[in-house]
Structures are given as structure tokens and as C-alpha cells.
N, C-alpha and C positions, 0 to 999 in steps of 0.2 A: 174835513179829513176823509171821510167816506169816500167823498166824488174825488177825492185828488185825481188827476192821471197821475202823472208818476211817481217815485219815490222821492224825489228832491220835493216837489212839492208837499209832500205828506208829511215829510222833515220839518219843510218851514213852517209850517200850520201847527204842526206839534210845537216849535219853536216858539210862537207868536202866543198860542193859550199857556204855556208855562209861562211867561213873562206875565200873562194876564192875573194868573194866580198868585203871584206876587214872586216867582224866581227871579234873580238878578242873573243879567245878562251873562258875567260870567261863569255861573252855574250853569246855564242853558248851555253857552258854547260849549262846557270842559262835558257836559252830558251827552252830546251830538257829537263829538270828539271836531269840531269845527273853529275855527278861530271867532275873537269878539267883533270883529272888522265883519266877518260874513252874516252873523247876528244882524248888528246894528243894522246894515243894508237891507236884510227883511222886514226890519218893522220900519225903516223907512219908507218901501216901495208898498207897505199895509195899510203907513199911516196918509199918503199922497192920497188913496181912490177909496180905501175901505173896502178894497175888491180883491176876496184870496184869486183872482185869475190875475194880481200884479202880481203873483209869488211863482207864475210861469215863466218860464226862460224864454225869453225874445228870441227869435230865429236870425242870427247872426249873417250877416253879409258877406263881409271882407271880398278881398281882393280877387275875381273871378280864374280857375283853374289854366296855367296858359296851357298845359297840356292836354292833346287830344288825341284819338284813332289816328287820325291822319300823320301826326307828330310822332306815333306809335309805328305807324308802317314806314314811315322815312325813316328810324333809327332802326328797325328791324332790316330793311332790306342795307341798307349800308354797312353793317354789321356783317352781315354776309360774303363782302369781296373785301377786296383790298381797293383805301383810296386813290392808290397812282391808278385804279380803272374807272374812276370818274372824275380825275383829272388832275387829282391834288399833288403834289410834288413830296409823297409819302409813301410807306409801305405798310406801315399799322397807325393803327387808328388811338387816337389821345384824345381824353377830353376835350381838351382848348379845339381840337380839329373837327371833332363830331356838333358843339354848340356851332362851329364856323358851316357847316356842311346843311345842319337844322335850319340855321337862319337863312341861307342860300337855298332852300329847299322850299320853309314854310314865309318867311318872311319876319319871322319871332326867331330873337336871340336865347335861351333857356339858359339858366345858371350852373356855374359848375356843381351844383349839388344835386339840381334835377338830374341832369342828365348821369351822375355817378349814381343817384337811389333807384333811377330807371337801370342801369348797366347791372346791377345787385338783382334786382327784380327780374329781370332776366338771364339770369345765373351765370351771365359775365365776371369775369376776375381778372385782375389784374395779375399775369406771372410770365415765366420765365419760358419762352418755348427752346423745344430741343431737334436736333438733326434725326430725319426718322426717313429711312432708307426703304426700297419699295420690299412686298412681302410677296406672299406664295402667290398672291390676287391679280396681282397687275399680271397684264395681257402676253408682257412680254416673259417675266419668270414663268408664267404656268405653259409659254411654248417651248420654254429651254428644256423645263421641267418634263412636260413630253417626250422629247427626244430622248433627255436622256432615261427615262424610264424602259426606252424601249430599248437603246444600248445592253439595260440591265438586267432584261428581261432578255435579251440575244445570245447573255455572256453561256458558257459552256456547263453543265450538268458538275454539282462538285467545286464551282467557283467560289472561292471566301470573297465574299463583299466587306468593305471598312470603308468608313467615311472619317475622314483625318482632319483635325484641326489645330492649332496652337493659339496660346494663351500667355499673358505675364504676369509675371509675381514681382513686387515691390514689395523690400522691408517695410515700408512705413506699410501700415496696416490701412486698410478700408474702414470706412467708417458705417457700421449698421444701427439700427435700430434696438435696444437690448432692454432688460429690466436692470432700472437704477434707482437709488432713493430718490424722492420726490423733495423739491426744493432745495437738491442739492446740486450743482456742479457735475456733469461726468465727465472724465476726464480719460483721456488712452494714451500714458507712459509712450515716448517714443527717444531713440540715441541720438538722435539729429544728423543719423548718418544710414544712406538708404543704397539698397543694390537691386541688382536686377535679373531674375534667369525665364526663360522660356521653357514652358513646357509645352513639348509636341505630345499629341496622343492619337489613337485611333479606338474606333468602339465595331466589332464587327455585329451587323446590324439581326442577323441571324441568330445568332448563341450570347451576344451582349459580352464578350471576349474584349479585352481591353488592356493597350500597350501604353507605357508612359516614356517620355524620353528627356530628362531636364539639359537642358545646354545655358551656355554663358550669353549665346548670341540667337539670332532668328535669320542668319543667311542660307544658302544653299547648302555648305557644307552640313550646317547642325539639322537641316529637313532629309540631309542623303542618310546622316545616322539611322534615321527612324525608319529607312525603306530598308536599311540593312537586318533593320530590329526584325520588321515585318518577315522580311526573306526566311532570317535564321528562322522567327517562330513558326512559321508556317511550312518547310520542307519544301517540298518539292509541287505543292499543289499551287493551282490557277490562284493568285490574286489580284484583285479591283481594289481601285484606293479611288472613291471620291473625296476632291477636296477641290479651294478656291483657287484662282488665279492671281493667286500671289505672285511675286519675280521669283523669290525663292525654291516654288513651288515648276515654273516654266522655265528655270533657266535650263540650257542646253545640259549641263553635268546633269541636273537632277533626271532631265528625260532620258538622256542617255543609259547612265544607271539603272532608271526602271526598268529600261530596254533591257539594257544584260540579266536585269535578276527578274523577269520576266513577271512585271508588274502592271497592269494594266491601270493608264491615269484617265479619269473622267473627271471634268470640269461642270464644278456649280458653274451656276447664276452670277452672274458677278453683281456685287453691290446691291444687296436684298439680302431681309433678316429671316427668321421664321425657316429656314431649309436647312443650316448645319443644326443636328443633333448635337455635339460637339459644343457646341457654345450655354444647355444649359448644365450639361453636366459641369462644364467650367465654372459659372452661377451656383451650382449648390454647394464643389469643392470650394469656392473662395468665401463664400457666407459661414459652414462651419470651421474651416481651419484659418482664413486668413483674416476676418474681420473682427476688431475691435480689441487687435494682442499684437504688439508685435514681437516677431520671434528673436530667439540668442544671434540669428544669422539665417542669411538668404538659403541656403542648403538646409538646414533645417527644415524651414519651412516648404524648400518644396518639396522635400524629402518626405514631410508630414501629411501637403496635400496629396502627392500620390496614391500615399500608402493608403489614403480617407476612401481616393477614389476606385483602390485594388481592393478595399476590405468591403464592398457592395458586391450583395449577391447580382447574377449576370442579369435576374428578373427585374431588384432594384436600378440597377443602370440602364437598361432599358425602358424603364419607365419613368425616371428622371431626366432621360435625356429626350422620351416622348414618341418613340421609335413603338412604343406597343397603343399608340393612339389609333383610331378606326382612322382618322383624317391624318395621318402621316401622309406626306406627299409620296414616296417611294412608293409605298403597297396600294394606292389606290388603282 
């Protein structure tokens, strides 16, 4: 017991002199917290040689590892692109296609468990991807982005800047994240009868100043309200409205209109996220007013998110909408 190497050994040694002393097997095992079967086995492999080096564990063989490096860089670099670029008649990659791709690679087919405990090990997951639109980075927004900063930096001493966007509200309610009891059910009451209003708004990026305008629709007539809203609040001074390349937004009425109430339209980036301000402030109003209640009626609740988003000071809205970040694209 002294020389044991390890502790199993030193176990069954202890094992084998308790038996000697006269303990019955099953005493022994319920003492070593081990079964009579594991016992027995010891004082058989004792009583064969008389040699406590038969109480060592054999160095087990089994079936040699099919996986290797090399089996490790063919799934790693395949992982990397998509199979229609090496040949396969796919776009994402499946189990059944990647053992297909290993074996055509290494010549060893691996089983579907290999290759899903390898895909886990390499912080692979199986989910759902989503539509993700270019952002401030790509080559071409940050040239648009260019321009128009210099447009903005052109505009005339006294010029109100507003960056305009619209948004919808749906009765059925959004669904968030919330505290609910545990192991129970959460549930969010809804009438099984849903409506629809758009709200237009503008944030002037300057003072954090902010118009709301709810309408029934998102055409041109309900975006000309909002330039009218603009007109009246603002007097008689210079205004810029940046906003997107909506139809609503381009049609002839709407340009025209600017025209007359002498509004000046600059155009986002089209189709790229990260540059309307506008869209987080839309995000915070619809997390606290519209997710996880729904309301008596559609007017209510956009009556409700307005008011959430008129009751922020002009420093809160500015900085929920991200307009006071050092990496705002406008002020760089």
C-alpha cells in the first residue's frame, strides 16, 4: 500500500487486507462505497499471480482516434465559405453534407456525432440567420455619407437640421423579454383584432427638438402633414430634413411642397442601418410603451408612445437616439 501508484490501486490493496482480516466482501464493498462485482474482481486478478501489480489497470486499446489535424483543417476551412464554392449543389452547410465533403477530402467517412461534438467545440450552432443590411462601413455608405456631410456643413449660418423618419404601431403588442414567475406560463391578453397607425417624426439634431405626427396610412399625403408640422413650428427660418428614399418621401407632391415651404430634402444612404437616428428612438419608444400590453385601441397607444417620446428631456433624446456619440457619422 505504501508503493501503490495510484489511488485505485491503494483502494484495492486496502480492499484485499480487509478480506484477509476476516471482513466479508460485502462489508468491504459498502466500506469503499463500490459494488460486490468490483470486489470480487480484485481478489481474483490477487489470487491468478499473487502480484499487487495485477491490481494496476491495463492500458486499454480500443478503437484507434479517426480524427486528426488534418481532418481538423478540412472542417475548419469549409466552414469558412459556402458549399456551392466548392462545388456542392448548396448554400449552408448540414451535417449529412460536411461527413460527405470530410470523406471526399480525407478519404474517412466520420459519424454524425463526430462531426456535430467537433461543430459544438468550435462554437458552431445550429440557428436561424437574419436579413442584415450594409452599415456606416461599407465603402459605398461612407462615400454617400461624405457628400452628404459636406452638403451639411454648406447649408446657410441659422439652418435647423432634422433627420425624419417613420415607424408602425400594431395593436397586438410586441413581444419582450420581462420578469415573470418561474415555472409558470407568461402570457400577453390580446382582442384578436389588430390596427395599424404610422408615426412620422423628426429629432432636430442640434437642440434634440422633436415633432410627432400619427396618421392612418404611410403615403405621401400623411409625410406632406409632417413638412407642414415642420413649416408651422419652425417660422420662417431655413430648414433641412434628412431622411430615406422612400416613394412617399420622392414623390413629385412631396418635392414640390418642400419647394413651396422652403424646405430643403437630403437623401440617406439607401438600404443601410446604423445612420437614421430616428430608428433607435423608435426602439426605446416601442420597448417601453408598446411591448408586452396591448392597448384599449390603436390611438391610445400612439397617443401613449408620443407623449413617452415628448416627455424626454431634449439631452435624453439625443442620446438615445445616439446623436451625442463622438462616432455619430454627421459630426465626424
Amino acid at each position: 500500500m505504501k508503493n501503490a501508484p495510484t489511488v485505485r490501486v491503494y483502494r484495492r490493496s486496502l480492499a484485499l487486507l480487509e478480506i484477509a482480516d476476516g471482513r466479508s466482501i460485502t462489508e468491504v464493498a459498502r466500506m469503499l462505497r463500490v459494488s460486490r462485482v468490483a470486489v470480487h474482481g480484485w481478489v481474483t486478478l490477487f489470487a491468478e499471480r499473487r502480484d499487487p501489480a495485477s491490481l494496476v489497470d491495463r492500458p486499454r486499446g480500443g478503437r484507434p482516434s479517426f480524427w486528426s489535424g488534418g481532418k481538423d483543417a478540412i472542417l475548419r476551412e469549409a466552414l469558412e465559405q459556402s458549399p456551392d464554392a466548392l462545388g456542392y449543389m448548396a448554400v449552408n452547410w448540414s451535417i449529412p453534407l460536411l461527413r460527405e465533403h470530410i470523406e471526399r477530402e480525407s478519404g474517412g467517412r466520420p459519424s454524425d456525432a463526430t462531426v456535430r461534438r467537433l461543430l459544438h467545440r468550435l462554437s458552431y450552432v445550429w440557428k436561424r440567420p437574419r436579413h442584415t443590411l450594409q452599415d456606416t462601413k461599407s465603402p459605398r455608405v461612407k462615400r454617400r455619407l461624405r457628400v452628404l456631410r459636406k452638403k451639411v456643413r454648406d447649408l446657410p449660418a441659422g439652418c435647423v437640421k432634422l433627420i425624419e423618419d417613420e415607424t408602425d404601431l400594431l395593436l397586438f403588442p410586441l413581444l419582450r423579454a420581462g420578469w415573470f414567475l418561474r415555472g409558470k406560463a407568461a402570457h400577453v391578453p390580446i382582442s384578436g383584432e389588430n390596427a395599424k397607425r404610422t408615426v412620422f417624426g423628426a429629432i432636430n439634431v442640434e437642440t434634440g427638438r422633436r415633432l410627432f405626427v400619427a396618421r392612418e396610412g404611410a403615403c405621401a399625403a400623411d409625410f406632406q402633414v409632417l413638412l407642414r408640422v415642420i413649416r408651422e413650428r419652425y417660422g420662417k427660418k431655413k430648414v433641412a430634413v434628412l431622411l430615406d428614399g422612400a416613394s412617399r418621401h420622392t414623390a413629385d407632391d412631396s418635392r414640390r411642397l418642400a419647394d413651396e415651404l422652403d424646405i430643403v430634402l437630403l437623401w440617406l444612404p439607401a438600404r443601410c442601418v446604423n445612420v437614421n437616428p430616428m430608428d433607435r428612438l423608435w426602439e426605446a419608444g416601442k420597448d417601453r410603451i408598446c411591448a408586452n400590453k396591448q392597448h384599449a385601441s390603436i390611438d391610445h397607444q400612439a397617443q401613449s408612445f408620443i407623449d413617452y417620446l415628448l416627455s424626454l428631456s431634449s439631452q435624453e433624446a439625443l442620446r438615445k437616439a445616439g446623436i451625442l456619440s463622438k462616432r455619430f457619422w454627421l459630426f465626424r
